[in-house]
N, C-alpha and C positions, 0 to 999 in steps of 0.2 A: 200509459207508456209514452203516448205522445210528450204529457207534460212533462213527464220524467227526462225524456229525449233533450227537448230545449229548456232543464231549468239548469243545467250547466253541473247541478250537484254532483253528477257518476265523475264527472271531468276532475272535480276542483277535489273529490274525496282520493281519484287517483293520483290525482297530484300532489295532495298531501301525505297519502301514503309515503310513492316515491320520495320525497324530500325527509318524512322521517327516518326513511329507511337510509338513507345518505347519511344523516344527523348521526344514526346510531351507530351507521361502520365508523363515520370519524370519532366517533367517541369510545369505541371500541380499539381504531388505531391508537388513537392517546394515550387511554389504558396499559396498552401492550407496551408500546414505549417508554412509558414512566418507569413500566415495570425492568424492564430492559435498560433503563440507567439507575434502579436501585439496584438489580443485580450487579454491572457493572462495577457500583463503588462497592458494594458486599465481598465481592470479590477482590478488587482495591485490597481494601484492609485486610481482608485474610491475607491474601500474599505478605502485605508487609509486616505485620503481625505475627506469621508465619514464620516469618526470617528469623534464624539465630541473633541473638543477640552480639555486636560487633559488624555485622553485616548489613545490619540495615539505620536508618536515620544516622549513619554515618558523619555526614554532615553537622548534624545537630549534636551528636556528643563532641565535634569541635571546640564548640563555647558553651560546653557543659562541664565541669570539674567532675572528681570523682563523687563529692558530695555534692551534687547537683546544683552547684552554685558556680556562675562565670569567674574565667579567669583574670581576676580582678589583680592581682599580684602581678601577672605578669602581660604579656601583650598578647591581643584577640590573633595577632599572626605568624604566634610562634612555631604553629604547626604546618603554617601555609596553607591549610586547609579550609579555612574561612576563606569566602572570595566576597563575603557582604562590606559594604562601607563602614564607618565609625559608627554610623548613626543607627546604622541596623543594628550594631552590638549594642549600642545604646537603648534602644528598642527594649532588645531582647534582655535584657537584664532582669526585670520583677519575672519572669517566668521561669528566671532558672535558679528560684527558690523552691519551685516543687522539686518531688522527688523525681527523680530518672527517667520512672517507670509511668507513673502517670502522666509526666509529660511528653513522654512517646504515646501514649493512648491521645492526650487532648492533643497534641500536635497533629495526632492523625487525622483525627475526625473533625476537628478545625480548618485543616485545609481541603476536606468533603466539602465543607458548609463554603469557604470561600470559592470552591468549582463550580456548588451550585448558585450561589449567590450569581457569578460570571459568568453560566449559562443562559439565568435569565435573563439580566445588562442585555446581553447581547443579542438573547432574541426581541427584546424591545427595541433595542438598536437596529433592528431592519428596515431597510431605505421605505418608505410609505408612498402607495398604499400596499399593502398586504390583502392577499382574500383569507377568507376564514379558516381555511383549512391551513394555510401558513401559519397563520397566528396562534393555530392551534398546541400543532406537531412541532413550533421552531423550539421552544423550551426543552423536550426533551432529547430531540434529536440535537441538538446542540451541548448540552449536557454529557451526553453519549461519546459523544463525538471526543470532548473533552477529556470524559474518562478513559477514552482508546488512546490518546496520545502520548508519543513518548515523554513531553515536556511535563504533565501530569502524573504520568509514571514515575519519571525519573524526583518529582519532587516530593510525591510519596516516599518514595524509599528512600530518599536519601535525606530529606528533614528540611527542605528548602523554604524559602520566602519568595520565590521568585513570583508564583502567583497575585501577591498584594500587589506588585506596580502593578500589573496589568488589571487590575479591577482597580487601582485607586483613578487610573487616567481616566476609566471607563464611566466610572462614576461624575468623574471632572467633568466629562463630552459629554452626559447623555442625562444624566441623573439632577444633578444640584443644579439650578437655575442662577443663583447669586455668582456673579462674575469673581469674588474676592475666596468665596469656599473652593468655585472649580480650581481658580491657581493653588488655590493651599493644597488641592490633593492632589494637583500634578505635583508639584513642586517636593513633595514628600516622594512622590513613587520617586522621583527626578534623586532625592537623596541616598532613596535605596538604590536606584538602578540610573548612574551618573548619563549614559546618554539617553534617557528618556526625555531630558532637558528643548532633543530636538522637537517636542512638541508645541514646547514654546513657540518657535518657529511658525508652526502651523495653526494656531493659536492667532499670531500676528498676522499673517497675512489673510484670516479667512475673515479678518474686521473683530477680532474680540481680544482688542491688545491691552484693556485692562485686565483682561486675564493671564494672557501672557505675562504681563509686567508682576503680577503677583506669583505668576510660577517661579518668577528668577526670585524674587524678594524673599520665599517660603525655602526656598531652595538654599541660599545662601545665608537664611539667619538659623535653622536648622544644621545646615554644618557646619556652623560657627560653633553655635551651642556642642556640637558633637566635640570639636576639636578643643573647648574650653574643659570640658568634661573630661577627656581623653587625648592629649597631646602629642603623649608620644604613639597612641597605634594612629590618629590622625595624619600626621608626617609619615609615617610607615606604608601608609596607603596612597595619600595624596601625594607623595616625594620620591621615596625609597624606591614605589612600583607601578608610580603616575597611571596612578587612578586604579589599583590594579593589578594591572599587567601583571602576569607572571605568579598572581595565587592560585590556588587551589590545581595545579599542576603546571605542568610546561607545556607555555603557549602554539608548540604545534600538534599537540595531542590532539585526537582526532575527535574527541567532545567538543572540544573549541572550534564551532561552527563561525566565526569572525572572520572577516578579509585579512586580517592582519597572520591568522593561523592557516589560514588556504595557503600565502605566499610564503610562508614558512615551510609547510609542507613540503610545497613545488621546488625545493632547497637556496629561496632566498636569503638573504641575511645583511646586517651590517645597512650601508647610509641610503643602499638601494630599496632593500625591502622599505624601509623608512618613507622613500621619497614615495615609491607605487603607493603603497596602503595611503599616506596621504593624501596623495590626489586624486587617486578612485575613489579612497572614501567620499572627500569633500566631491566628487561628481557627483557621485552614486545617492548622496544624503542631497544636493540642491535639486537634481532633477529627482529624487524619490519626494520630495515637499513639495516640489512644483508642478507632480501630477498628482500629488494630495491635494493640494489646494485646488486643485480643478475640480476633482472629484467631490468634495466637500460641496464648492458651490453650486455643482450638478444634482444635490443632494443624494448625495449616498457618502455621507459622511462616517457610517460605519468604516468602511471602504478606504475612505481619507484614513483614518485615523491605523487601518491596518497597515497600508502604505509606509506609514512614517513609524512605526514597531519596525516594520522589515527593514528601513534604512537606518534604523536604529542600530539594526544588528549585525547589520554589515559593516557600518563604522566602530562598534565597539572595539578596544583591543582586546578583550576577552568575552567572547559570548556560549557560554557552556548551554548543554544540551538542554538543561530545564528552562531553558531562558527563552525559549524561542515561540511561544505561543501566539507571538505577533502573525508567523506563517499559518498558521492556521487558521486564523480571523479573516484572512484575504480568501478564504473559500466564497465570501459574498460576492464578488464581481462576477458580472456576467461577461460572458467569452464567447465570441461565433454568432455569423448573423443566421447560422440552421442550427434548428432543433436537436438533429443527431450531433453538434459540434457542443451543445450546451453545458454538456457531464465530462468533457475533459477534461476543463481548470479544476472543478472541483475534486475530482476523483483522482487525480496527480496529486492533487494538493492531500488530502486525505491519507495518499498510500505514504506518500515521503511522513508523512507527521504520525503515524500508528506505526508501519513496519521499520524493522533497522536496513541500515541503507546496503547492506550485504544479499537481501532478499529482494533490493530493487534491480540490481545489476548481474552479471555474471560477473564470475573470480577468473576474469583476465587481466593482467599487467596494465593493460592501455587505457583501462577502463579505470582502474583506481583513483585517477586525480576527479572524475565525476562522482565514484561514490562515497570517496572522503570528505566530498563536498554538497553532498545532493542539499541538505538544509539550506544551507550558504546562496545554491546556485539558486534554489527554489523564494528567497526570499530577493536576492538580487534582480531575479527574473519579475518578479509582484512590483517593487519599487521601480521600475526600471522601461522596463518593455515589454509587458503582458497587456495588448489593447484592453482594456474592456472597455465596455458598452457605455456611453452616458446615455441618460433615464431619455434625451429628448432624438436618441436614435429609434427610427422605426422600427428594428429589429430587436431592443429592449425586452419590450411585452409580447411582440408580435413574431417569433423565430420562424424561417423558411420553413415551413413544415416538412417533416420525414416524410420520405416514397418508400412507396412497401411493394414487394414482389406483389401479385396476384393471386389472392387464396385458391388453396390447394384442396381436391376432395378426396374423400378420403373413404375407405368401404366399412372401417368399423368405426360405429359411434365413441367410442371412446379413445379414438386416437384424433388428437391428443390429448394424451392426459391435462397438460398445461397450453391452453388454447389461446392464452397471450403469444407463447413460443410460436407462436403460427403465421404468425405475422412478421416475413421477411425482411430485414434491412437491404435495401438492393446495394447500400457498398457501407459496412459498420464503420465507425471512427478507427483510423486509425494506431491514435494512440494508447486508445480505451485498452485496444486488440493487442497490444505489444507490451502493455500494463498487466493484461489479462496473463499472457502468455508467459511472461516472465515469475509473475508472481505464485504460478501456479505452478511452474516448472520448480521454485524455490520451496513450496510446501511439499511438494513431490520428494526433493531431495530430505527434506526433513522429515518426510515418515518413513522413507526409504529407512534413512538410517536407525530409527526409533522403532524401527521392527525387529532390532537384534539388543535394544536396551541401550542406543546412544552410541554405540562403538563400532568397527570392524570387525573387531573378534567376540564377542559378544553372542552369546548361543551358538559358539564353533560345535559342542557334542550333537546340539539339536542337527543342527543343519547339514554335518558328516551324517549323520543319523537316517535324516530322509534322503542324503546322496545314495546312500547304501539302498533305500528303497527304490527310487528312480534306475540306478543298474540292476537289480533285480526284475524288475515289473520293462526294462528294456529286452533284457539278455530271455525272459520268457518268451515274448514277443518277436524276437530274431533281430534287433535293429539297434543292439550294440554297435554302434560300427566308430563311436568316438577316438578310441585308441587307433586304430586301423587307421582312420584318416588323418589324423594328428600328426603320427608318425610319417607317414605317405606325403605328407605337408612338408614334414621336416626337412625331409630326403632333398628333397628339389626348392633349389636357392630361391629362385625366382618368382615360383609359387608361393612361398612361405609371404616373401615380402608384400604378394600382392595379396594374401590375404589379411595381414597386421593390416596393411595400408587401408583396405577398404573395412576391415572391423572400426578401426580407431576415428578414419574419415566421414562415412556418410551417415552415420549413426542421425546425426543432429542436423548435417547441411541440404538430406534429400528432403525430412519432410517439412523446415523450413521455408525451402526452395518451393515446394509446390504446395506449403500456405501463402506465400509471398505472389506465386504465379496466379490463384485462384483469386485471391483480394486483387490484384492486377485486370486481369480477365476474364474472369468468372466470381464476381462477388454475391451475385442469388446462391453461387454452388456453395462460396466462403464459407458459411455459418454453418451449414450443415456437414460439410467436411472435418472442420475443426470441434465441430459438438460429440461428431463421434470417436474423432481421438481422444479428445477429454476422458469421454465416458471408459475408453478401452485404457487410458493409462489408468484411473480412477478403478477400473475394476484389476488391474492387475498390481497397484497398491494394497489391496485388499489380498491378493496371494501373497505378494513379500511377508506381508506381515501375519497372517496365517501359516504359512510354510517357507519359512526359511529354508532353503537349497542352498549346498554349497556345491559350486561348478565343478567339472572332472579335474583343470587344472589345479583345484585347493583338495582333491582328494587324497590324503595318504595311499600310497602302496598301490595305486592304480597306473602310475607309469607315464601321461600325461604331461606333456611338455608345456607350456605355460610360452608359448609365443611372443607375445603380446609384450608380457609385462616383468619374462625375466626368469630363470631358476627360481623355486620357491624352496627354503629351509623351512622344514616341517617341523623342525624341532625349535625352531620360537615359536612362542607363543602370538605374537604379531603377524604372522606370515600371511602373506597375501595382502597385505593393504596398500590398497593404489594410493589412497587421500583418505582428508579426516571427513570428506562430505559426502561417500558413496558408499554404502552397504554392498558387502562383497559375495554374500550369503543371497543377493535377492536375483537369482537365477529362476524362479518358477513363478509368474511365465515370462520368457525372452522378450523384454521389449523392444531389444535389436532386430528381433524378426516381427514382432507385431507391429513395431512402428514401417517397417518397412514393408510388412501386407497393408497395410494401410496407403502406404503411397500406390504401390503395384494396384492396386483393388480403383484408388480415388481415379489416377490416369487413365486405367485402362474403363473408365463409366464415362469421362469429362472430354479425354483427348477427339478430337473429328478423323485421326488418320489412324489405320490400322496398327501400322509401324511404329507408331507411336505408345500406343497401348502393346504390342509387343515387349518394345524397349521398357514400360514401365514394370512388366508383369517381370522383367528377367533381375532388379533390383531386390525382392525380397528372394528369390533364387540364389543369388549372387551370396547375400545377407546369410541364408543358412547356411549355407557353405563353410562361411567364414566363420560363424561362432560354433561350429564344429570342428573345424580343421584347428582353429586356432586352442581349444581347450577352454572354451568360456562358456557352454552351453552343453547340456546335453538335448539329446533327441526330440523329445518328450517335452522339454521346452519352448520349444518351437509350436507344438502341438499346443500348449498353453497360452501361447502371443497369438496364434490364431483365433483360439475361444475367446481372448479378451479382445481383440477388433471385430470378431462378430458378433459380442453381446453391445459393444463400440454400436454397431451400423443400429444393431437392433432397438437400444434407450434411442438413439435418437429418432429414429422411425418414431418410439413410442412416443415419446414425448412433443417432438416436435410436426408430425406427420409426415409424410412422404417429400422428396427434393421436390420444394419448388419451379426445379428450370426444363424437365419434361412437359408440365402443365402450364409455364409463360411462353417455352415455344411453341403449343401447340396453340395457344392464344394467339400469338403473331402468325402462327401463319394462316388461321383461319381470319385474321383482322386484312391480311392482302388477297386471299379470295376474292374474285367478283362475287359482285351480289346477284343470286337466282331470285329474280322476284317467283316470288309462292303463287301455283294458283289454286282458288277456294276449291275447296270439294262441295261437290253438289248433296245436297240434301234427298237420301233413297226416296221422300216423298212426293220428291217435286217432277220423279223421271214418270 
């Protein structure tokens, strides 16, 4: 035993263990991933494969004839629907000798293999060094990533090229080593996609201006040769619509993510819009190169090279939605000198380039010119004014590390089920949190509605069906009292008014207001307030779409005045529809009343004054009132927004353990206690 003690072996065999056991989760991670971006493109091509024929690669039967042969007879922009150069038609000509069909199949799965090809560019393109587990996982989470995006999406289905510039540049920076091949493959994407040119740029001033010099020379003897080949769509492009401009729709169209289409929007026009877009641009492209060029010789040249894509795209006069993968390449910079700050950039950047900008924002008026433009603002922000880190900042490698509540104990072993959850943020990112919320608020509304099949009216018999249950299983019960109060409502002006007002009003602004207050004042309580609303809307998604109810005001022949939103004619078939983005049928359970046991319940646990928790507990009182009097609820609904905030408290119990800020106050006040020194107990043997 002795020898065994100090021959160091039990040590070095458990250390090997440990280490393989590491080896094996990352290579299990791997696994999982790879697998998770095969799906991904599996999926890809079903959808677009999927698609009726005329609907999809759209694009691509542009400069495809009926007999699968380019529009040689007459010009690539007779349809306006080509937005590629001369030189792309050029290009594409030997291809559109296959048939149709096969060249929707190898178009599709050609531009798979260019994703993945671009996936991995790009995970070798990571600033160095790298630890192993980077090096590992970048390939396919990057890959992934790729596949989720709209720019990918949209060049799938719709038959695009856009993808090549951006792996031919990438190739140019990272790939090919001879200074004469890199210009020749910038100077090609440069042909296909005219302001890639500003790489040049970056090219010159990072010290590699024989490359530069051959970006312009590849660039200009290529569309020479284009326009020797093709004169008159050459002039049509380069003249007619300088550079452009103006194919493949109208330039204020909301796919055309470009400065030029932003000010267009905002209802510029004529010599002004002219002058702005040019001088922003030319701002927005010197200073987006000239914190490229920094970044480059700071080495994070990937970085550099995402920079000057995003000022690419803000100068172009047309930059459509597939175009823009230059924003998502800028997910590499680092942001924030703490740790909790580091998943911002990224996860902004992520949400704007997967979801459409309709699910980033609310559908308010004031708000539109942001999310007509969130691509735009999201790449102008990268080029422009987004700090990041250079590699010789302390905070680089080294971020202020997270502070965490105080572990919490807990009486059954198995709570938490998920034991990372346990571990407190004392105040989460802000923006993470307002990303979080929104995004999740916009899926809400999307199953809301896809519980009745996409519509308003949509399962009207089912949902009159279980109303007729719901008054039944009331009227047994004795607690009919909808009608009664409705009308009792109606009678008196001033009631009526106040109950529309607080139905329609605090729905959204109470428990805003006291998430806002808690990340404010109480950010240990934050996470655990907001996990159990989650949980309670998330469980009463699960009744929408299980039981569609339709409210007493949508019920035939029950007499129910409709407050709120109006006389209803029962004889369309449309009646009742507030909007196209609210399911009118998702009355079981009342989230008007469960969101607002949820505030009453958080105040009256959190608040320090009686009165306080008084006044909160009389909001979901208030709340029931109102979606009974007014005809938006029945009884029993209510009774349903209760069970979904109490199964709300109870997942997050489960999962998370018990509130952290019982068990840190009682930490601080045993931390300002004096200290009783101990004294020993005496030994019974020694009396």
């Amino acid at each position: 035993m002795a020898n065994a003690e100090h021959s160091g072996r039990p040590a070095e065999a458990f250390g090997a263990t440990a280490a393989d056991t590491a080896r094996t989760r990352l290579r299990a991670a791997r696994l999982g991933l790879w697998l998770l971006a095969a799906v991904l493109a599996v999926r890809q091509v079903a959808v677009v494969l999927g698609t009726p024929r005329g609907e999809r690669l759209t694009d691509l039967e542009t400069w495809v004839g009926p007999d699968g042969v380019l529009h040689v007879n007459g010009s690539l922009y007779d349809s306006t629907r080509f937005t590629g150069t001369p030189f792309g038609g050029l290009v594409l000509k030997p291809l559109t000798r296959a048939a149709e069909q096969a060249l929707g199949w190898g178009w599709t799965f050609g531009t798979l293999l260019l994703v993945a090809a671009l996936g991995l560019v790009v995970a070798r393109a990571l600033p160095q060094p790298v630890n192993r587990r980077t090096a590992l996982l970048a390939a396919p989470v990057t890959i992934s990533l790729l596949m989720l995006s709209l720019p990918v999406r949209n060049t799938l289905w719709l038959g695009q090229t856009s993808i090549i510039p951006v792996l031919l540049v990438l190739l140019g920076c990272f790939v090919v080593r001879d200074w004469r091949a890199a210009g020749v493959l910038i100077g090609l994407a440069a042909a296909l996609q005219p302001t890639v040119l500003l790489f040049a740029a970056l090219l010159w001033f990072t010290g590699r201006r024989r490359a530069a010099a051959a970006t312009g020379a590849s660039f200009t003897a290529v569309t020479a040769l284009a326009w020797a080949a093709m004169p008159h769509d050459s002039y049509t492009y380069w003249v007619h619509h300088m550079a452009g401009v103006g194919l493949g729709g109208e330039a204020d169209a909301l796919a055309n993510q470009s400065l030029h289409g932003a000010l267009l929007r905002l209802g510029l026009s004529g010599p002004l819009e002219i002058g702005l877009f040019l001088s922003l641009g030319a701002a927005v492209a010197a200073l987006g190169v000239r914190r490229a060029v920094r970044y480059a010789r700071d080495g994070q040249l990937l970085l550099a090279v995402a920079l000057t894509g995003c000022a690419a795209i803000v100068v172009s006069p047309t930059t459509w939605q597939h175009q823009l993968l230059w924003v998502l390449l800028a997910v590499v910079g680092r942001v924030g000198k703490r740790a909790s700050d580091r998943y911002v950039w990224p996860v902004a950047v992520i949400l704007v380039m997967t979801l459409p900008a309709k699910m980033m924002l609310p559908n308010m008026a004031v708000l539109y010119p942001l999310r007509d433009n969130a691509v735009l603002l999201a790449a102008v922000a990268a080029a422009t004014v987004v700090p990041f880190l250079p590699r010789t900042s302390p905070y680089y490698r080294a971020p202020v590390p997270t502070q965490y509540a105080q572990p919490v104990p807990t009486r059954w072993k198995r709570v938490p089920l998920l034991p990372f959850l346990k571990r407190v943020l004392t105040r989460p990112n802000l923006l993470l949190e307002l990303l979080l919320i929104r995004v999740t608020y916009a899926a809400y509304q999307q199953v809301r509605l896809g519980a009745t099949g996409g519509t308003n009216t949509g399962g009207r018999a089912r949902a009159e069906a279980h109303g007729r249950q719901i008054l039944d299983i009331e009227r047994f019960l004795h607690i009919d009292i909808e009608h009664w109060a409705n009308h009792a409502v109606v009678k008196t002006g001033w009631l009526r008014d106040f109950f529309d007002f607080y139905y329609e009003s605090f729905h959204f602004v109470v428990p805003l207001s006291v998430l806002a207050l808690l990340y404010w004042r109480r950010p240990v309580d934050y996470r655990w307030a907001r996990a159990s609303l989650g949980f309670a809307t998330l469980l009463a998604l699960v009744g929408f779409w299980l039981y569609p109810l339709a409210p007493p005001r949508l019920m035939p022949n029950l007499g129910v005045i409709d407050t709120v939103h109006g006389v209803q004619d029962f004889s369309k078939p449309d009646y009742g529809t507030l909007t196209a983005l609210t399911n009118q049928y998702a009355a079981m359970p009342s989230l008007h009343f469960g969101w607002s046991l949820w505030c009453g319940l958080v105040i009256a646990i959190v608040a320090p004054k009686w009165w306080m928790k008084a006044l909160g507990l009389l909001h979901p009182f208030f709340t029931v009132s109102a979606i009974v009097a007014t005809g938006n609820h029945w009884v029993l609904d209510a009774v349903g927004g209760a069970l979904v905030v109490g199964g709300g408290f109870g997942l997050s119990y489960l999962f998370m353990g018990p509130r952290a800020r019982s068990v840190t106050a009682t930490a601080a006040a045993r931390a300002v206690e004096p200290a009783v020194p101990e004294v020993p107990e005496r030994d019974p043997a020694s009396r």
